[in-house]
FIKOLZA-1660 file (N, C-alpha, C; in steps of 0.1 Angstrom, whole numbers, plus 5000, padded with zeros to 4 digits):
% residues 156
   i   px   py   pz ch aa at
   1 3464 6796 3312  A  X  N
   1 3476 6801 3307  A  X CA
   1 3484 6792 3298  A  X  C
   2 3481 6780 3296  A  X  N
   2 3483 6774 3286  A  X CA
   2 3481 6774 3273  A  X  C
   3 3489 6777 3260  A  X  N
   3 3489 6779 3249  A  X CA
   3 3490 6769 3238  A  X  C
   4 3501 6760 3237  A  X  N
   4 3506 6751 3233  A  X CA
   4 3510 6741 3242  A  X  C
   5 3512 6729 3238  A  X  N
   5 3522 6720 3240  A  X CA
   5 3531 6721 3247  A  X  C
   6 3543 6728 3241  A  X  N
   6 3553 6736 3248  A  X CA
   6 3551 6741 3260  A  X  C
   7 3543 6751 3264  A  X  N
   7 3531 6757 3276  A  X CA
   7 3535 6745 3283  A  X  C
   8 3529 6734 3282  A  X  N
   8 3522 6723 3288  A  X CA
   8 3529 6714 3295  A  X  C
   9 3545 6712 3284  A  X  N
   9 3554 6703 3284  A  X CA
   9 3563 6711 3300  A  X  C
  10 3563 6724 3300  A  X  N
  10 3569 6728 3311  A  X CA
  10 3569 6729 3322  A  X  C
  11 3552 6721 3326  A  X  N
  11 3546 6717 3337  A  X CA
  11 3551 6702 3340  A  X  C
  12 3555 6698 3356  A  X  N
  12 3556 6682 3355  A  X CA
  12 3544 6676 3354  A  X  C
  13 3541 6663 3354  A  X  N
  13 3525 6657 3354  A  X CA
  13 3518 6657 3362  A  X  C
  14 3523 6658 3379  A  X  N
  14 3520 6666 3390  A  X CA
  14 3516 6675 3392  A  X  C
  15 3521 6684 3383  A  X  N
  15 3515 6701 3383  A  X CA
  15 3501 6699 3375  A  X  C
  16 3502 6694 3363  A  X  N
  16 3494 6688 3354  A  X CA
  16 3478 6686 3361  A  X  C
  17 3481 6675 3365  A  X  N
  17 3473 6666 3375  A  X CA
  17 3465 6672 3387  A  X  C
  18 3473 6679 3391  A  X  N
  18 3462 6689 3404  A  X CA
  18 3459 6700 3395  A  X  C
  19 3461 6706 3386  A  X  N
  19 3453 6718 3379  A  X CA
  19 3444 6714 3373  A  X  C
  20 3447 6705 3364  A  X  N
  20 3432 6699 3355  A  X CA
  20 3427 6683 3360  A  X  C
  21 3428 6679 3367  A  X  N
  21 3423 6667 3375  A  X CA
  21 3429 6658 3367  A  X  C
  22 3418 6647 3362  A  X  N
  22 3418 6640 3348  A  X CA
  22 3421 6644 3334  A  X  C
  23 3420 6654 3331  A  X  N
  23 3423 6661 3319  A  X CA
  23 3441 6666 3322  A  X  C
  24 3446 6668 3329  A  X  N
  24 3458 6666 3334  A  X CA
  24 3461 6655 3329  A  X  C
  25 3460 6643 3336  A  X  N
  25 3468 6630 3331  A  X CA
  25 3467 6629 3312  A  X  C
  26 3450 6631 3310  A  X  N
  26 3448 6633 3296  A  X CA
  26 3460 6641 3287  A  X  C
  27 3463 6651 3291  A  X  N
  27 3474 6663 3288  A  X CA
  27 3490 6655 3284  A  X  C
  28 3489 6652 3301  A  X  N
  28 3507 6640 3299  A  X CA
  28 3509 6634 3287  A  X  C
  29 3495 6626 3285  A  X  N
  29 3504 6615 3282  A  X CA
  29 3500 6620 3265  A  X  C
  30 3496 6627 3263  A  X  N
  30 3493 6637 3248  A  X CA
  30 3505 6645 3247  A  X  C
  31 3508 6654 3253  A  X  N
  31 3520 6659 3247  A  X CA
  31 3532 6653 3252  A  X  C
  32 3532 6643 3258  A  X  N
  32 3548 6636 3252  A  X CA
  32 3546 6625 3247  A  X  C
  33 3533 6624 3236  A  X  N
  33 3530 6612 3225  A  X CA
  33 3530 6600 3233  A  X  C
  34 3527 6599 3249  A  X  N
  34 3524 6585 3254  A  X CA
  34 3509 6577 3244  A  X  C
  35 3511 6563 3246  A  X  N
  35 3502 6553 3242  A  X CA
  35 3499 6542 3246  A  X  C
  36 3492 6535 3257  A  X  N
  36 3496 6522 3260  A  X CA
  36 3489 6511 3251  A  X  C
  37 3476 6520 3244  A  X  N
  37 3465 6508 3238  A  X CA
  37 3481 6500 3229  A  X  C
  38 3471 6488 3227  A  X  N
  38 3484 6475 3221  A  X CA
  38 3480 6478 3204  A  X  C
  39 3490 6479 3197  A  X  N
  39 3489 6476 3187  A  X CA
  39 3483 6464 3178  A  X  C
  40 3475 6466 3168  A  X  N
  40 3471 6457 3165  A  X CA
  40 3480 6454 3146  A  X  C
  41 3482 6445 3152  A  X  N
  41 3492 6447 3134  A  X CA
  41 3481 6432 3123  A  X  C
  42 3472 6431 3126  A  X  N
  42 3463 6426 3119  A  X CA
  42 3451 6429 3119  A  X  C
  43 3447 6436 3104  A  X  N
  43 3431 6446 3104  A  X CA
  43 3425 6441 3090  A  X  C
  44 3412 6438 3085  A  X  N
  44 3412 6432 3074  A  X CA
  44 3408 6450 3065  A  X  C
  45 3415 6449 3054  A  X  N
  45 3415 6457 3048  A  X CA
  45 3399 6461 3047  A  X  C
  46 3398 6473 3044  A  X  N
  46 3384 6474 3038  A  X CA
  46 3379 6483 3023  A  X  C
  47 3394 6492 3023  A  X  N
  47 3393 6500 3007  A  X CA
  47 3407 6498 3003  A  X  C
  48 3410 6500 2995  A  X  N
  48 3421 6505 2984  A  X CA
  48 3418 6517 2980  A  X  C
  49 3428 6528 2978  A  X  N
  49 3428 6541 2975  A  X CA
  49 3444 6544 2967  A  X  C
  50 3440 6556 2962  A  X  N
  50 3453 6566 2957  A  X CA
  50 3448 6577 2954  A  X  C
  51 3459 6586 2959  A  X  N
  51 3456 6598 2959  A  X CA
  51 3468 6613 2955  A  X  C
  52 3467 6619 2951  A  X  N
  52 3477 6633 2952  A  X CA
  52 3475 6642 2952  A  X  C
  53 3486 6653 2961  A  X  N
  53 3479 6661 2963  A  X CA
  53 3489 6671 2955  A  X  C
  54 3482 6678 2946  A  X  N
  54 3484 6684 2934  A  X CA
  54 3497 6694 2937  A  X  C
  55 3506 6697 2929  A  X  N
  55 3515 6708 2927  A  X CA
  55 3510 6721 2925  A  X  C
  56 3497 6724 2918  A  X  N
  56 3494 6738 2917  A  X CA
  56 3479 6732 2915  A  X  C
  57 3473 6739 2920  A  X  N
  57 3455 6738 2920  A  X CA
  57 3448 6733 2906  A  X  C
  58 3440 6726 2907  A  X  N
  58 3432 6727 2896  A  X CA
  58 3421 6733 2890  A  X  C
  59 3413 6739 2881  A  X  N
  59 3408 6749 2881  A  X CA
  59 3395 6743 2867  A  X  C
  60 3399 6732 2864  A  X  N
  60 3388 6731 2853  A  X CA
  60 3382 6713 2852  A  X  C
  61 3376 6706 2849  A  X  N
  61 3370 6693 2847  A  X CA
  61 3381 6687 2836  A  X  C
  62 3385 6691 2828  A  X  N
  62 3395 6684 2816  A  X CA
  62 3412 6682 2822  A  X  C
  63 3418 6692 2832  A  X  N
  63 3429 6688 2842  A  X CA
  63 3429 6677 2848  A  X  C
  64 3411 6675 2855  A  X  N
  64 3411 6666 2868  A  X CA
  64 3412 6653 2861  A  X  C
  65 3405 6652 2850  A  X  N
  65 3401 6638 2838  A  X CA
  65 3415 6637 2837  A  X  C
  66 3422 6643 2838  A  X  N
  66 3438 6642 2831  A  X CA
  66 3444 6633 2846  A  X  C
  67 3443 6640 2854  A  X  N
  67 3445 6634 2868  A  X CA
  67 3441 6622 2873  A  X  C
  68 3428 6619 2868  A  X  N
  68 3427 6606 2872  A  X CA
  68 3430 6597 2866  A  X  C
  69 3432 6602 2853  A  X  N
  69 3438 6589 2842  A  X CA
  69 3448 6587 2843  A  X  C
  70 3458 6594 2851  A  X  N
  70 3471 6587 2857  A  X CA
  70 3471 6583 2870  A  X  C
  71 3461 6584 2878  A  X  N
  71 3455 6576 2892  A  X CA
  71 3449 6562 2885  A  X  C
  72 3445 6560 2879  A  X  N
  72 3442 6548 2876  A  X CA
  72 3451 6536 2874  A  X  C
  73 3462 6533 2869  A  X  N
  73 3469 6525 2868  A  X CA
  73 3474 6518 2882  A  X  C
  74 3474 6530 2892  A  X  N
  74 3483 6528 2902  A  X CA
  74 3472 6518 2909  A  X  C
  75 3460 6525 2913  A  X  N
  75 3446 6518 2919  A  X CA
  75 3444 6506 2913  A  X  C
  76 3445 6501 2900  A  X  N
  76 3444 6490 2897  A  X CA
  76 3452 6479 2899  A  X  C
  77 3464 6484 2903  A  X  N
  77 3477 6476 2902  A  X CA
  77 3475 6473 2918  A  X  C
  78 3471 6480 2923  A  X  N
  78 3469 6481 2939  A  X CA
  78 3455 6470 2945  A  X  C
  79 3446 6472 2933  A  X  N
  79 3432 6461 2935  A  X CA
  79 3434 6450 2933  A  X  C
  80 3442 6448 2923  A  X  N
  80 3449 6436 2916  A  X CA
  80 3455 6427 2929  A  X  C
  81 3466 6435 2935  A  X  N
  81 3470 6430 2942  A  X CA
  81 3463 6420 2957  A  X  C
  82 3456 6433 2959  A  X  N
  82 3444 6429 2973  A  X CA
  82 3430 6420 2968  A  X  C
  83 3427 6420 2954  A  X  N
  83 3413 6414 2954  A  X CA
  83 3413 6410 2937  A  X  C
  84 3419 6402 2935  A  X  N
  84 3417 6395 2925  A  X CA
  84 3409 6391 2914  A  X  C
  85 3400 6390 2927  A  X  N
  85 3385 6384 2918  A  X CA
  85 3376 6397 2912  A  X  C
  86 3382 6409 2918  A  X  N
  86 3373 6421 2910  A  X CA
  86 3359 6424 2919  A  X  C
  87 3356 6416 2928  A  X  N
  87 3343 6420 2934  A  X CA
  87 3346 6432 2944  A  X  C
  88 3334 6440 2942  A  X  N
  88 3335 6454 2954  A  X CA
  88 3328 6461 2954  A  X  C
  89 3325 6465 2969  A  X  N
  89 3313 6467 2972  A  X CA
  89 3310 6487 2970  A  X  C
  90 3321 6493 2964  A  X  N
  90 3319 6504 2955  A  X CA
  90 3327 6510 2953  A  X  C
  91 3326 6525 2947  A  X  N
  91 3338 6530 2943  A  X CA
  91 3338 6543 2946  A  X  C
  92 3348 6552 2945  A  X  N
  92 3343 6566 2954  A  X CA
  92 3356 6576 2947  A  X  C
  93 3350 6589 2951  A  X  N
  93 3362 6596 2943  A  X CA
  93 3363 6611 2956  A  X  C
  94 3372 6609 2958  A  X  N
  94 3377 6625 2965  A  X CA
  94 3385 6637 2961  A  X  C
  95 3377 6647 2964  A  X  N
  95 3385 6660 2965  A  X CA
  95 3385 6668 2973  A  X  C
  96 3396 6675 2974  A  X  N
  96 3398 6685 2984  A  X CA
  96 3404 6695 2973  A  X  C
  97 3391 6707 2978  A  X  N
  97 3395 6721 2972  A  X CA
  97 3407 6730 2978  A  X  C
  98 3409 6738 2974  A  X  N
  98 3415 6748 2980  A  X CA
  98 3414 6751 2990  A  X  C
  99 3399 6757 2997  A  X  N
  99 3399 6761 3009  A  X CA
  99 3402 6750 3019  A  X  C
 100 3404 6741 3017  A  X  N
 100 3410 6721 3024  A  X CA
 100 3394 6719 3025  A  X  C
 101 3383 6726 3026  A  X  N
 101 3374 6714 3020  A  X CA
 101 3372 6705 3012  A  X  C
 102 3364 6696 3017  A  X  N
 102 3364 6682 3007  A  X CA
 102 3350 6675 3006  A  X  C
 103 3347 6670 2997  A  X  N
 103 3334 6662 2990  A  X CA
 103 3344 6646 2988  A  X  C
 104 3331 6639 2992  A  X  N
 104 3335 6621 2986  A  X CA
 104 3323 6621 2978  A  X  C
 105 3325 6615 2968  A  X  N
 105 3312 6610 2960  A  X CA
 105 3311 6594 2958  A  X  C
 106 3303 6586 2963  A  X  N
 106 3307 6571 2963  A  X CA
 106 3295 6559 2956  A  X  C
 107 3296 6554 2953  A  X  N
 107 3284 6545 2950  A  X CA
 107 3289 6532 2947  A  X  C
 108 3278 6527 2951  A  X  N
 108 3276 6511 2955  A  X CA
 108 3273 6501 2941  A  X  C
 109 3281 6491 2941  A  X  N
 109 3279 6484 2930  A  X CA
 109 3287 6468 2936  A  X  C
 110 3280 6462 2922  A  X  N
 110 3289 6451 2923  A  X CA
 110 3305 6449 2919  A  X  C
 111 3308 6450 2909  A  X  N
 111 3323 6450 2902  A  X CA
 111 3322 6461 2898  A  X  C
 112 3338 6461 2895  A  X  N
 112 3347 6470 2898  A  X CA
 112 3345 6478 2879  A  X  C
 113 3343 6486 2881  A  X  N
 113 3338 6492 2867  A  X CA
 113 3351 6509 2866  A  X  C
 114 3361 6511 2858  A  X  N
 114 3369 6525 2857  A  X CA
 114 3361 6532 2854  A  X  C
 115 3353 6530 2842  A  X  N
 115 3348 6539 2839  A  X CA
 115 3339 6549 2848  A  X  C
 116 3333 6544 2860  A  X  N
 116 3323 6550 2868  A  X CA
 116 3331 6562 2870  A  X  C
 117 3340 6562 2875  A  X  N
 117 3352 6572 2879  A  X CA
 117 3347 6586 2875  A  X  C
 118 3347 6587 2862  A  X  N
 118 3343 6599 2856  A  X CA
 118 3332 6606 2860  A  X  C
 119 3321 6599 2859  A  X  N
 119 3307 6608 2864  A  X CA
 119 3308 6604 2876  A  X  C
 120 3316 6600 2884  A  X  N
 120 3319 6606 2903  A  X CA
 120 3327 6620 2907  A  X  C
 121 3336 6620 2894  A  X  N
 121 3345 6630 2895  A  X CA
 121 3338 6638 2887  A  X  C
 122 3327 6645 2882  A  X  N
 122 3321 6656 2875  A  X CA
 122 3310 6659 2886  A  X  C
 123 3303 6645 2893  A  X  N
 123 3291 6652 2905  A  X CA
 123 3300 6658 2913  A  X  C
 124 3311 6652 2918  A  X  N
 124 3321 6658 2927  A  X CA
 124 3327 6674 2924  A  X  C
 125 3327 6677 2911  A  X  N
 125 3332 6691 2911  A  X CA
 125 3316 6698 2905  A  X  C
 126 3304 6697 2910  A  X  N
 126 3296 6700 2906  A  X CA
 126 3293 6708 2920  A  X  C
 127 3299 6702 2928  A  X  N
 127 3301 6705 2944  A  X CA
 127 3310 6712 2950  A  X  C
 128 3323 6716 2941  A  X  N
 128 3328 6725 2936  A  X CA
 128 3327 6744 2943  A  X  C
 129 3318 6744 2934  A  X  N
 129 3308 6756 2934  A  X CA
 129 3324 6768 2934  A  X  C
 130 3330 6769 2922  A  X  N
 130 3340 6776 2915  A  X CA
 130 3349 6773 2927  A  X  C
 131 3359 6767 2935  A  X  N
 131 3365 6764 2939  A  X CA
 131 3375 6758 2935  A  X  C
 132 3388 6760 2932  A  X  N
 132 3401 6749 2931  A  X CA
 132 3401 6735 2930  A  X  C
 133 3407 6731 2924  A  X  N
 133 3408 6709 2935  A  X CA
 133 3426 6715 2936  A  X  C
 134 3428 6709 2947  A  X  N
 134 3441 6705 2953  A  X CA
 134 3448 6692 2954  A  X  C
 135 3431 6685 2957  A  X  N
 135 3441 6670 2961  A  X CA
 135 3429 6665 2954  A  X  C
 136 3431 6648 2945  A  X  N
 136 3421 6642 2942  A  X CA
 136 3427 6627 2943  A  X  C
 137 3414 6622 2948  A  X  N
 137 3417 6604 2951  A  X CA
 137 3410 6597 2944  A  X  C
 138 3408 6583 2941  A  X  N
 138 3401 6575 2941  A  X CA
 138 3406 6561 2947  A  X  C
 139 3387 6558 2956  A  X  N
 139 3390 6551 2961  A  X CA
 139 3381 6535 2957  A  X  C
 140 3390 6521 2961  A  X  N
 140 3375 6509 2960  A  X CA
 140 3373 6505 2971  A  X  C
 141 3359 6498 2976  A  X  N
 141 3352 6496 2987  A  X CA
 141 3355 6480 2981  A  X  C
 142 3363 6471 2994  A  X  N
 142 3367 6459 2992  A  X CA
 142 3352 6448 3003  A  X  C
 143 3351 6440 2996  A  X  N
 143 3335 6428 3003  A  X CA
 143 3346 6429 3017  A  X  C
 144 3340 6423 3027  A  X  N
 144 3341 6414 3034  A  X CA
 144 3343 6400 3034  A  X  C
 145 3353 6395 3040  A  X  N
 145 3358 6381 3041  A  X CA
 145 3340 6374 3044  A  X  C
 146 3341 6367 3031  A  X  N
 146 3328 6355 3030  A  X CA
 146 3319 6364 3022  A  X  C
 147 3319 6375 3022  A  X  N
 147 3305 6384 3019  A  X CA
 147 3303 6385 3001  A  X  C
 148 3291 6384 3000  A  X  N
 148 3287 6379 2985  A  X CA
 148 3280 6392 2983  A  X  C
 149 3284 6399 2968  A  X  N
 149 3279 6409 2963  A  X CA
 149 3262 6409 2957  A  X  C
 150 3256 6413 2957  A  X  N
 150 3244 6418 2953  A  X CA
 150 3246 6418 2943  A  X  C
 151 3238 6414 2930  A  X  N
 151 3246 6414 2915  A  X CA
 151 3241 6422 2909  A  X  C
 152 3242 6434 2900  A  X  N
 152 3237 6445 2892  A  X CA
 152 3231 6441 2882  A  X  C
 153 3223 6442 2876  A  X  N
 153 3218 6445 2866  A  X CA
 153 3212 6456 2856  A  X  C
 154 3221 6456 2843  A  X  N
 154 3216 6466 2834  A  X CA
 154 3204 6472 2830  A  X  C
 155 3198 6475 2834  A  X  N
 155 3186 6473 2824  A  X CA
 155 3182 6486 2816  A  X  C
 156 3187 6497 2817  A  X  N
 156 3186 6510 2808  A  X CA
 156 3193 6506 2795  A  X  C
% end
């Protein structure tokens, strides 16, 4: 007979507790946003991102190019800040269509390259399959503290 939250909230944790056992206490401390785990306020980063989520849908490849080329400055100014040296371990690009599905497209490199952006963001809406973009990000994959990149080579 429980519906919502609300439902839930008008049971005490006693009532709670003998109707669903353990999933009872589970319940408590869920709908009145209890938490005891400790916060950890030191995490080593591991991406840099930016993202928006669009005012009216997108509907074509030349909008989203338009979109990312003002996501860029922000992401860089953002990489700049966290990783200096430009090394990273890759780069990735997100969308979320209309129906709130979403595709990542990501690949592994050494440095930090803008340009890749573009042909992430074309497989990405290749995936598409006539659907909207709503929201589009791009994101970089930062090394690990000590961790040495794998170095690319051109050879095409």
């Amino acid at each position: 007979g429980l519906y919502t939250c609300e439902d839930a909230r008008a049971l005490s944790a006693q009532e709670l507790c003998s109707r669903f056992g353990k999933l009872g206490e589970m319940l408590t401390t869920r709908i009145w946003g209890l938490d005891e785990q400790p916060v950890q306020a030191h995490r080593i980063r591991k991406t840099i991102g930016v993202e928006t989520t669009l005012a009216s849908d997108l509907c074509d490849e030349a909008a989203c190019l338009m979109v990312l080329q003002q996501l860029l400055p922000e992401l860089e100014r953002r990489f700049q800040l966290a990783c200096p040296a430009e090394q990273v371990m890759g780069q990735g690009i997100k969308l979320k269509f209309a129906d709130f599905h979403q595709t990542t497209v990501y690949r592994s490199q050494g440095g930090y390259q803008p340009a890749l952006f573009v042909p992430l963001l074309k497989e990405g809406l290749q995936r598409a399959q006539g659907r909207s973009v709503r929201l589009l990000g791009l994101v970089v994959g930062l090394p690990k503290e000590g961790e040495v990149n794998q170095l690319s080579l051109d050879l095409l």
